[in-house]
N, CA, C and O atoms as a MOPAC input file, in Angstrom:
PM7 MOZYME 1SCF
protein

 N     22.28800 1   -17.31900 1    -5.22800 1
 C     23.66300 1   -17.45900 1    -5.63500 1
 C     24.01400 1   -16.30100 1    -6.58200 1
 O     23.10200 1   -15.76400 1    -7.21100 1
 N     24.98900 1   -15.98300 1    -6.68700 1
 C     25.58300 1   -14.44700 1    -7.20400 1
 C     26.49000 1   -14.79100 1    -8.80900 1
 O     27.46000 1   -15.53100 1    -8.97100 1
 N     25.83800 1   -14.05500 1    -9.70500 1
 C     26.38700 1   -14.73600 1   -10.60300 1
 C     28.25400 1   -14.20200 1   -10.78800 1
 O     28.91000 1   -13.30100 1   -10.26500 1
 N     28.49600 1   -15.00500 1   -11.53100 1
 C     30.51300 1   -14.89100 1   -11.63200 1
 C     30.45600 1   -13.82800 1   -12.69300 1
 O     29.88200 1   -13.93400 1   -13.77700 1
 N     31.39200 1   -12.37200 1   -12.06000 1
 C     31.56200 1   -11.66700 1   -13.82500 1
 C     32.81800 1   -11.84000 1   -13.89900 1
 O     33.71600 1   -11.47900 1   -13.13800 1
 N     32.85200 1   -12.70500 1   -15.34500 1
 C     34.33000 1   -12.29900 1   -15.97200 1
 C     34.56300 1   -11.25200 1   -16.94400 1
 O     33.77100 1   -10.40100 1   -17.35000 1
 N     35.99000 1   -11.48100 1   -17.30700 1
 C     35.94000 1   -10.13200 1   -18.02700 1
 C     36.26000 1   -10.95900 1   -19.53200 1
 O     36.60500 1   -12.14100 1   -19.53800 1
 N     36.13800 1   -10.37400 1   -20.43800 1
 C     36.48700 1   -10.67000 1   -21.78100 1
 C     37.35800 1   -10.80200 1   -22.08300 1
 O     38.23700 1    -9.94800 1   -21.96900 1
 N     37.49900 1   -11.79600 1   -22.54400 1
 C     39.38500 1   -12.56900 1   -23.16300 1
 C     40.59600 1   -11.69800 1   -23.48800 1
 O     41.78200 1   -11.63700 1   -23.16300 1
 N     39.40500 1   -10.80000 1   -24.59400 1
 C     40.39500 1    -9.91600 1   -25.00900 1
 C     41.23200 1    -8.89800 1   -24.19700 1
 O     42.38500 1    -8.47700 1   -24.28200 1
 N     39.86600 1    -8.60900 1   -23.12800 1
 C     40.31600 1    -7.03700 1   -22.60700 1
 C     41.00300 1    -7.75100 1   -21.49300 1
 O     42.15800 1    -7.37400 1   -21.29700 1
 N     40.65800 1    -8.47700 1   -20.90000 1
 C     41.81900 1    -9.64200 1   -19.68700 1
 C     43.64600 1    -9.21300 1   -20.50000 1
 O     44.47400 1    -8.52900 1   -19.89800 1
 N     43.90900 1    -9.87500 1   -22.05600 1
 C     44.75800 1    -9.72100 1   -22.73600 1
 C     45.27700 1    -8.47500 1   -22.55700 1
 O     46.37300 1    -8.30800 1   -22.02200 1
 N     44.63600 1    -7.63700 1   -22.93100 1
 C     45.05300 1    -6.49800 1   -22.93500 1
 C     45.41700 1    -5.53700 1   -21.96100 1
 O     46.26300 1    -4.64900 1   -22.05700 1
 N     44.63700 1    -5.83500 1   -20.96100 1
 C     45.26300 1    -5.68300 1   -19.74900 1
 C     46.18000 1    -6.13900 1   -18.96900 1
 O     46.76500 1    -5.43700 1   -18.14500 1
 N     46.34500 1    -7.07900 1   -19.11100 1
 C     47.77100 1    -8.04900 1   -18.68100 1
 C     49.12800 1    -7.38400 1   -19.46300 1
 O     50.21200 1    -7.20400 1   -18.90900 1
 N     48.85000 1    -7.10000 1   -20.71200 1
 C     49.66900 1    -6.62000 1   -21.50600 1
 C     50.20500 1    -5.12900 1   -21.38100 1
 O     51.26500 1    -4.60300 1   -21.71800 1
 N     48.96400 1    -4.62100 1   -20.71600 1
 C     49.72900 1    -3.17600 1   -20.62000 1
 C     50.11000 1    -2.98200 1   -19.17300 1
 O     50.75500 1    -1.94300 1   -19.02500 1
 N     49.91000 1    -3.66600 1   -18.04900 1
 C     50.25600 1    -3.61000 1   -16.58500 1
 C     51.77800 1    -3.95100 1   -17.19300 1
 O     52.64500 1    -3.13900 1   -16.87200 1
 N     52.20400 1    -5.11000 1   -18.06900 1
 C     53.29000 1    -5.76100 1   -18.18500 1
 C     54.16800 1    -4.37200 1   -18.59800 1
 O     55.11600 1    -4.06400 1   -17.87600 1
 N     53.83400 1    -3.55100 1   -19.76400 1
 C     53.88700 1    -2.74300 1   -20.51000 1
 C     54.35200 1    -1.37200 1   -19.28400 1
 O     55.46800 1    -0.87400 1   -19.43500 1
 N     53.71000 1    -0.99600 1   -18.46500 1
 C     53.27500 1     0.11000 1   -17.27900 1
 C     54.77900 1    -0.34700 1   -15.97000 1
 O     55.09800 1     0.36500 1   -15.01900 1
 N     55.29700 1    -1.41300 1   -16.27400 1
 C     55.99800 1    -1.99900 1   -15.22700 1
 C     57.20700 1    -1.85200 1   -15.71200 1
 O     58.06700 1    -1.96400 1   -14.83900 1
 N     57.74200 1    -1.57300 1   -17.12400 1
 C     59.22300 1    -1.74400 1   -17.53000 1
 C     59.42600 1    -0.61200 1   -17.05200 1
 O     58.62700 1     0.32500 1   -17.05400 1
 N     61.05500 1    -0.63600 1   -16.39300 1
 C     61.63500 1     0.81100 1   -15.96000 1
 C     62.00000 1     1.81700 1   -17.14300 1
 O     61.69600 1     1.50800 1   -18.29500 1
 N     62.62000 1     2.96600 1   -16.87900 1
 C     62.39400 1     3.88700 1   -17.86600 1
 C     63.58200 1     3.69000 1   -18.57100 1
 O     63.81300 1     4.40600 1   -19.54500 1
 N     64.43300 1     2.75800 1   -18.19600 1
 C     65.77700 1     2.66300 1   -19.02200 1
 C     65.38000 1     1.23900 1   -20.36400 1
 O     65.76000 1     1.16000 1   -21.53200 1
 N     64.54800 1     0.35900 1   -19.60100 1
 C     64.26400 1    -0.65200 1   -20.81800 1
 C     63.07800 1     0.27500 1   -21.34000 1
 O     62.93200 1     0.15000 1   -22.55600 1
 N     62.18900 1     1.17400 1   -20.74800 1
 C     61.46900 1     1.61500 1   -21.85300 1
 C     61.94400 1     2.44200 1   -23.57800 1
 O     61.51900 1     2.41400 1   -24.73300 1
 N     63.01000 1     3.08400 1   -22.83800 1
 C     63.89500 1     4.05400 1   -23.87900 1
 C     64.48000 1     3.26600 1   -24.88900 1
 O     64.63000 1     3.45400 1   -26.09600 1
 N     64.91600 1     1.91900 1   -23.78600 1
 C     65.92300 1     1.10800 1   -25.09600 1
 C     65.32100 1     0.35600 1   -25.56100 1
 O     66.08500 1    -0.26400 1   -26.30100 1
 N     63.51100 1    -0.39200 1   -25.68200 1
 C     62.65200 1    -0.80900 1   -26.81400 1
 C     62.48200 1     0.07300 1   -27.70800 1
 O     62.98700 1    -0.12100 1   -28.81400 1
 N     61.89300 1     1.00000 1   -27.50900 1
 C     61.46500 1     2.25100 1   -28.13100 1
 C     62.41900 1     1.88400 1   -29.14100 1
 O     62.20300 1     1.05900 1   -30.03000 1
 N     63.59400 1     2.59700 1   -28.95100 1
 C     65.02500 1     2.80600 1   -29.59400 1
 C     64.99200 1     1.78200 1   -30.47700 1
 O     65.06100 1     1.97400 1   -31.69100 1
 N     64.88000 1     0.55500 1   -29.91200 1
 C     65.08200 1    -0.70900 1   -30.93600 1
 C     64.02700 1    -1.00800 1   -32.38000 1
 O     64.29700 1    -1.18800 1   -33.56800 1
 N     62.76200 1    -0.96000 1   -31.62800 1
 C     61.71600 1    -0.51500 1   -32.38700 1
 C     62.12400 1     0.37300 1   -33.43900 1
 O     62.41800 1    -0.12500 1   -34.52600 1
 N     62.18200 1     1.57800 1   -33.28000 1
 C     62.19300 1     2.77800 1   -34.37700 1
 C     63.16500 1     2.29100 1   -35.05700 1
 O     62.86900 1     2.39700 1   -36.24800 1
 N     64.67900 1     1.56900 1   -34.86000 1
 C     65.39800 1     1.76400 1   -35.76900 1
 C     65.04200 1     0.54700 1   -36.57700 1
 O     65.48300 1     0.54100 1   -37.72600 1
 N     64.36400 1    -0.43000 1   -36.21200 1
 C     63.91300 1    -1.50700 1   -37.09800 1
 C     62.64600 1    -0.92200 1   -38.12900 1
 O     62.50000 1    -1.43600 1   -39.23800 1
 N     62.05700 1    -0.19000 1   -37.82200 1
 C     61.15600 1     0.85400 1   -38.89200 1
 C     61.98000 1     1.54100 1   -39.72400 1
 O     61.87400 1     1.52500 1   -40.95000 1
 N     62.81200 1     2.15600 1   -39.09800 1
 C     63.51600 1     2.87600 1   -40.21100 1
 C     64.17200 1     2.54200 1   -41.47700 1
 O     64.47600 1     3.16300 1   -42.49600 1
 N     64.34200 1     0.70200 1   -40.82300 1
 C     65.30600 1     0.14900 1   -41.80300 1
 C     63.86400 1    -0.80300 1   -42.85100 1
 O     63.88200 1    -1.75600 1   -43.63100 1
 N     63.17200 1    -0.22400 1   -42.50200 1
 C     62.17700 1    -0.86200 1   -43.52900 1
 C     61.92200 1    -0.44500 1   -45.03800 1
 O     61.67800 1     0.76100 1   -44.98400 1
 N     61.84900 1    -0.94500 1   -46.61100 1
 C     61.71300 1    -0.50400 1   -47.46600 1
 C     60.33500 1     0.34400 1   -47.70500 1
 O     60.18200 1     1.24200 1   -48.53300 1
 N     59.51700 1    -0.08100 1   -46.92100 1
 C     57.64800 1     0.61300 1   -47.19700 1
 C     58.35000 1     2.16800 1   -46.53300 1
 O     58.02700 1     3.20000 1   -47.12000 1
 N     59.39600 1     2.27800 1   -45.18800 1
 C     59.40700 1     3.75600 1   -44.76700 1
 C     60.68600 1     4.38700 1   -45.82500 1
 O     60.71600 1     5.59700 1   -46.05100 1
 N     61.35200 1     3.78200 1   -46.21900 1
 C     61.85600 1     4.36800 1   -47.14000 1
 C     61.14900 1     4.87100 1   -48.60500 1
 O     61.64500 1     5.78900 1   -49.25800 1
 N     60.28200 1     4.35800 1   -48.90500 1
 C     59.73800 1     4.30100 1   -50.26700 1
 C     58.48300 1     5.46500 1   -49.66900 1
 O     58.00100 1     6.14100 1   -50.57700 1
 N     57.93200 1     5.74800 1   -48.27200 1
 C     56.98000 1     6.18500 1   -47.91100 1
 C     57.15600 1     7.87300 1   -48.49200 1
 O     58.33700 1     8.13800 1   -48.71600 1
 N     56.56400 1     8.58000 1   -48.65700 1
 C     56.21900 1    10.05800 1   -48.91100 1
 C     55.15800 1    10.81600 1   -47.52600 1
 O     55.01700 1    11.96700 1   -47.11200 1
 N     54.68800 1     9.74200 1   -47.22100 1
 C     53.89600 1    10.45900 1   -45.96300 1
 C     53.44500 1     9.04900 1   -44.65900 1
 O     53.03000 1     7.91300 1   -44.88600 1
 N     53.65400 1     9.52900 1   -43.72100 1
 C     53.41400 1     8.41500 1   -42.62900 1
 C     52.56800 1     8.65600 1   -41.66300 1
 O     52.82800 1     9.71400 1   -41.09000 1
 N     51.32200 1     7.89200 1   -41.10200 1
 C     50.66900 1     8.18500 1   -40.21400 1
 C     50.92400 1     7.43100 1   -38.90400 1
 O     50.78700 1     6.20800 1   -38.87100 1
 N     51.28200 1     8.11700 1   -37.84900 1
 C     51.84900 1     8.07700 1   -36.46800 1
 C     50.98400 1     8.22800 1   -35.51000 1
 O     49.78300 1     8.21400 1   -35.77700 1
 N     51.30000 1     8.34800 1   -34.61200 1
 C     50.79000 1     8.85800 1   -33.12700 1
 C     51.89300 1     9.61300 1   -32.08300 1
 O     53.02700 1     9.18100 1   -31.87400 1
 N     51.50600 1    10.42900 1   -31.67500 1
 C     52.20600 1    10.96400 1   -30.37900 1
 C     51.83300 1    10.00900 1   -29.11700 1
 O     50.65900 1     9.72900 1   -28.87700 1
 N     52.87900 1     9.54300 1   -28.35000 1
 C     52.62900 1     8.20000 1   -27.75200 1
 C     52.67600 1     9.34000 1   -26.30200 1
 O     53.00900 1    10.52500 1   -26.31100 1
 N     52.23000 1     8.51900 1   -25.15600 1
 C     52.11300 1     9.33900 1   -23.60300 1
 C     52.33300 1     8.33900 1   -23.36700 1
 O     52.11800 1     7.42700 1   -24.16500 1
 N     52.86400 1     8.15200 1   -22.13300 1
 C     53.11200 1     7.57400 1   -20.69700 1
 C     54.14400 1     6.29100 1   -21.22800 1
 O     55.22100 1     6.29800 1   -21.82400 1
 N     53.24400 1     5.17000 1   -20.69500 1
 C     54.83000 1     3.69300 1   -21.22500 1
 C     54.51300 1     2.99900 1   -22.32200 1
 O     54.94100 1     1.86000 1   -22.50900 1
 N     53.43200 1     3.85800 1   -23.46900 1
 C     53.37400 1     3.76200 1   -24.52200 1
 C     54.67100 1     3.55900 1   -25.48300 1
 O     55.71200 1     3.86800 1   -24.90300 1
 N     54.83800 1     3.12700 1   -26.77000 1
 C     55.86900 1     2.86600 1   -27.44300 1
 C     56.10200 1     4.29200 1   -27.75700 1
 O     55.16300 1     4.97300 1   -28.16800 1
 N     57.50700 1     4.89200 1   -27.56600 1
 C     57.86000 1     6.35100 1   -27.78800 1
 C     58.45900 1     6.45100 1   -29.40300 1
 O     59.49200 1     5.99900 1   -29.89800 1
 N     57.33100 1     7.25000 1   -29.99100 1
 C     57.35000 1     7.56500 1   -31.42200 1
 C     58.38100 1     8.95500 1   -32.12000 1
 O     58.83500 1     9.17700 1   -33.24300 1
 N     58.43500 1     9.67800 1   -30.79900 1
 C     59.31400 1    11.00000 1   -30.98500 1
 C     60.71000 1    10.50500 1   -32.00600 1
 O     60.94900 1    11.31000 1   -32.90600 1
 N     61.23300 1     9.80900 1   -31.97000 1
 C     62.42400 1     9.58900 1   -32.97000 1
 C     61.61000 1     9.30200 1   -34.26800 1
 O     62.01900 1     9.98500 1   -35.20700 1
 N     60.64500 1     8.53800 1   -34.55600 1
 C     60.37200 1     8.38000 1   -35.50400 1
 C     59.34600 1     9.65800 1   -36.61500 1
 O     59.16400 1     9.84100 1   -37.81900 1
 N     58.95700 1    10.21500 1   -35.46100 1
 C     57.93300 1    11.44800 1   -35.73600 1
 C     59.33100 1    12.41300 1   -36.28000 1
 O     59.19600 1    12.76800 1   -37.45100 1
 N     60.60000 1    12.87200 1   -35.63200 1
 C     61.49000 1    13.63300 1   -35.98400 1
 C     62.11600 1    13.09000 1   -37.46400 1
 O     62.46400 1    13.73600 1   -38.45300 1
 N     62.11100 1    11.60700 1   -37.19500 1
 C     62.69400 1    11.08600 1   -38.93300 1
 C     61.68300 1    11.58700 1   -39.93500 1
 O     62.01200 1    12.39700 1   -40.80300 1
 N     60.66700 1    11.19600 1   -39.84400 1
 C     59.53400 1    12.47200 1   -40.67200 1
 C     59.93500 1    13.63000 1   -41.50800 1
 O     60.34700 1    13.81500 1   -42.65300 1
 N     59.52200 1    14.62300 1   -40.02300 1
 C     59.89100 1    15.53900 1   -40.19200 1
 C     61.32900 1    16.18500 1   -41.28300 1
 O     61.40300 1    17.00100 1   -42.20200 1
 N     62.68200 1    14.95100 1   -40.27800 1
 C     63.70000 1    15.45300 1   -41.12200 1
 C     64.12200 1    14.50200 1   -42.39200 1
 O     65.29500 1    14.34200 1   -42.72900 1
 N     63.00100 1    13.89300 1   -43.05000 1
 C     63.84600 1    13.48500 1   -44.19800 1
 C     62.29800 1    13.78000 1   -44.95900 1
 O     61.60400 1    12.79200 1   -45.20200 1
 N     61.82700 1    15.04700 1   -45.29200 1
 C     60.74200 1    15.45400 1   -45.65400 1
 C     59.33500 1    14.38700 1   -46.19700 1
 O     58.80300 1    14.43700 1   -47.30600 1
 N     59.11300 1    13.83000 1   -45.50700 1
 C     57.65000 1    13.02100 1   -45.49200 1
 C     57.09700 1    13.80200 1   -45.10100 1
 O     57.60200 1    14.61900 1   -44.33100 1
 N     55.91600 1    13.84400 1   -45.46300 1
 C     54.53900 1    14.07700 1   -44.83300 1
 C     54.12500 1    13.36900 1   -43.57100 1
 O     53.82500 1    12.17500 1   -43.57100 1
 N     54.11300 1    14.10600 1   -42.52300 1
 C     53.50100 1    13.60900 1   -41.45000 1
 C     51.69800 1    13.72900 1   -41.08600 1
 O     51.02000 1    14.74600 1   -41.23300 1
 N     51.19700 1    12.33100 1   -40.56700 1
 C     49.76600 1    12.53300 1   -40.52600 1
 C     49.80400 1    11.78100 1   -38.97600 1
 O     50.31600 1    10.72100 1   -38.61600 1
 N     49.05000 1    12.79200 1   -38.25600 1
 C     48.35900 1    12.53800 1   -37.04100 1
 C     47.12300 1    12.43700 1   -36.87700 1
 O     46.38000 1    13.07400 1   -37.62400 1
 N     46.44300 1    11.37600 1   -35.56800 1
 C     44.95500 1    11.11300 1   -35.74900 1
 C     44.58800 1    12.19700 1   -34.35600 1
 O     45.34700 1    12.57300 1   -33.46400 1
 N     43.32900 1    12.46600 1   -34.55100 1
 C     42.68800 1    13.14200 1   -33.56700 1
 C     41.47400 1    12.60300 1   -33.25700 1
 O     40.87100 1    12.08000 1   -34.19400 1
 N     40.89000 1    12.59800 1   -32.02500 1
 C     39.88400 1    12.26200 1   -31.48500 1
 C     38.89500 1    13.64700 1   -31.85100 1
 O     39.29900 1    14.80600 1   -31.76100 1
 N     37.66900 1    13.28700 1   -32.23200 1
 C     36.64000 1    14.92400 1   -32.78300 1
 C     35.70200 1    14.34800 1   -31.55700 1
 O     35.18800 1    13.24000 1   -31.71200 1
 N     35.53600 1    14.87900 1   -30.68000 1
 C     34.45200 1    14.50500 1   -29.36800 1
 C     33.57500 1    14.85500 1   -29.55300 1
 O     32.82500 1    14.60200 1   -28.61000 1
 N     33.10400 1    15.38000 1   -30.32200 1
 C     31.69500 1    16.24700 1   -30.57800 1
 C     31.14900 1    15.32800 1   -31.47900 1
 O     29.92400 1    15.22600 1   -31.55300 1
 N     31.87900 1    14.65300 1   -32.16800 1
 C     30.89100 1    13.93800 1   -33.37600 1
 C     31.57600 1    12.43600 1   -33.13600 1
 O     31.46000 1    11.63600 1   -34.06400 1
 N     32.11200 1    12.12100 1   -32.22700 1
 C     32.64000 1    10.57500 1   -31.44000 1
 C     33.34600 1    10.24300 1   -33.08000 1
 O     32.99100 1     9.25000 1   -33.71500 1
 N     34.11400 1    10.98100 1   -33.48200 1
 C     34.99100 1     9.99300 1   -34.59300 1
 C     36.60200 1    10.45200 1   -34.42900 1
 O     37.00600 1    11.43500 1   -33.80700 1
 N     37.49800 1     9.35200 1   -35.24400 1
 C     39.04600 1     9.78700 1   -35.48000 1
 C     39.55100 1    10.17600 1   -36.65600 1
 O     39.76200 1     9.38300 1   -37.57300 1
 N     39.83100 1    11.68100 1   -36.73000 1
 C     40.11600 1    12.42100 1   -37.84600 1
 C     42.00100 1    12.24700 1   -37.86800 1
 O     42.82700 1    11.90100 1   -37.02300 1
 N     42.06900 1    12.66000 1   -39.19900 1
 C     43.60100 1    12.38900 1   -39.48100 1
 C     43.74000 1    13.66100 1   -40.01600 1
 O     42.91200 1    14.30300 1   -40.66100 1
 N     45.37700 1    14.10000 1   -39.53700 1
 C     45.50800 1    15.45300 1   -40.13500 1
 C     46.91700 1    15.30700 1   -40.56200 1
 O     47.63100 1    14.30500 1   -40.52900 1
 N     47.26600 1    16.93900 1   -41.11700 1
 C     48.48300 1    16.58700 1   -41.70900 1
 C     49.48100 1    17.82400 1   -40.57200 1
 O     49.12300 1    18.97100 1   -40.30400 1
 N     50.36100 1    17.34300 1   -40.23700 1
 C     51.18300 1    18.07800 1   -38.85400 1
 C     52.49100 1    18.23800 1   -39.78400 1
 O     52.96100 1    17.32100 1   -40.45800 1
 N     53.11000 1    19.82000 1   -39.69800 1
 C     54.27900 1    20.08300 1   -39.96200 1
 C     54.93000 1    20.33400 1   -38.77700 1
 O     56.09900 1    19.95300 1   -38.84800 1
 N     54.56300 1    20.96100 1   -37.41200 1
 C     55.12700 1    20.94100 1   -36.55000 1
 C     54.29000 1    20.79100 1   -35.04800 1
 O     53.55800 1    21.48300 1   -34.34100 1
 N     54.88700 1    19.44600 1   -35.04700 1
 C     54.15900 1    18.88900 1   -33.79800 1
 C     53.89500 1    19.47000 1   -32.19600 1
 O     52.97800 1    19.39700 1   -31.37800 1
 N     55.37000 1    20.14000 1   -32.26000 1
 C     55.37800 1    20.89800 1   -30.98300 1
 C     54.48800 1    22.05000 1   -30.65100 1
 O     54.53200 1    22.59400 1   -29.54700 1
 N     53.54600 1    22.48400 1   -31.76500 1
 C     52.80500 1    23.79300 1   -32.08900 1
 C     51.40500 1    23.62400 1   -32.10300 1
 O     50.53700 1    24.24600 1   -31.49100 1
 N     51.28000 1    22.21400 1   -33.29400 1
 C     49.87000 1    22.28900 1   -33.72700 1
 C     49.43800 1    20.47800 1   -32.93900 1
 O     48.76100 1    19.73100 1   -33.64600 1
 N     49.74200 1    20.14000 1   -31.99300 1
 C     49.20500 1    19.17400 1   -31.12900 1
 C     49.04800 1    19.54600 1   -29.58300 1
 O     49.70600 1    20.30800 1   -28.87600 1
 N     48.04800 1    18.81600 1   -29.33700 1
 C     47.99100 1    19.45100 1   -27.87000 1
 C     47.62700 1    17.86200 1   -26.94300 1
 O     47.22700 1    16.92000 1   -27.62700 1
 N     47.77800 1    17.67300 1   -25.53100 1
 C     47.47800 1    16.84100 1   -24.91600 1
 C     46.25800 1    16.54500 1   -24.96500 1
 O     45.47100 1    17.48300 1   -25.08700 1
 N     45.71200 1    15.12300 1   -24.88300 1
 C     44.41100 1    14.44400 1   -25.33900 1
 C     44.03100 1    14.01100 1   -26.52500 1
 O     42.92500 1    13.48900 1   -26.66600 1

């Protein structure tokens, strides 16, 4: 008899969650996003903040670009994480201009 593999609760979760996530069209993706960021913005921790650590989002990820530009234009410090593959850890850096000093991956 062949044993049953399941998968783990979590990663089942999480996968369900991002197929769900992978499936919104690009017009409800834009207008969460949208909704999202401006409910951050209106937060006292990002107002009171001096520096914020983000992500550059890909694919039907939550799109951070409005919030990465609020950064930028109301002078915070912006901090991005990086993957270091050589030594398997996530480094954080400090990005003045994203379009320059980030690259895909």
């Amino acid at each position: 008899m062949a044993a049953k593999i399941t998968m783990d609760p979590k990663a089942a979760m999480r996968a369900e969650v991002r197929a769900a996530r992978d499936a919104l069209s690009t017009a409800v993706h834009r207008d969460l996003s949208a909704r999202i960021s401006a409910r951050v913005l209106e937060l006292p921790a990002w107002r009171d903040a001096n520096c914020v650590l983000l992500y550059i989002s890909f694919g039907m990820e939550f799109d951070t670009a409005q919030l990465v530009s609020a950064v930028l234009t109301h002078d915070k410090q912006l901090y991005l994480p990086r993957v270091n593959h050589d030594h398997n850890i996530l480094e954080i850096h400090r990005v003045s201009d994203p379009a320059h000093e980030t690259a895909p991956g």
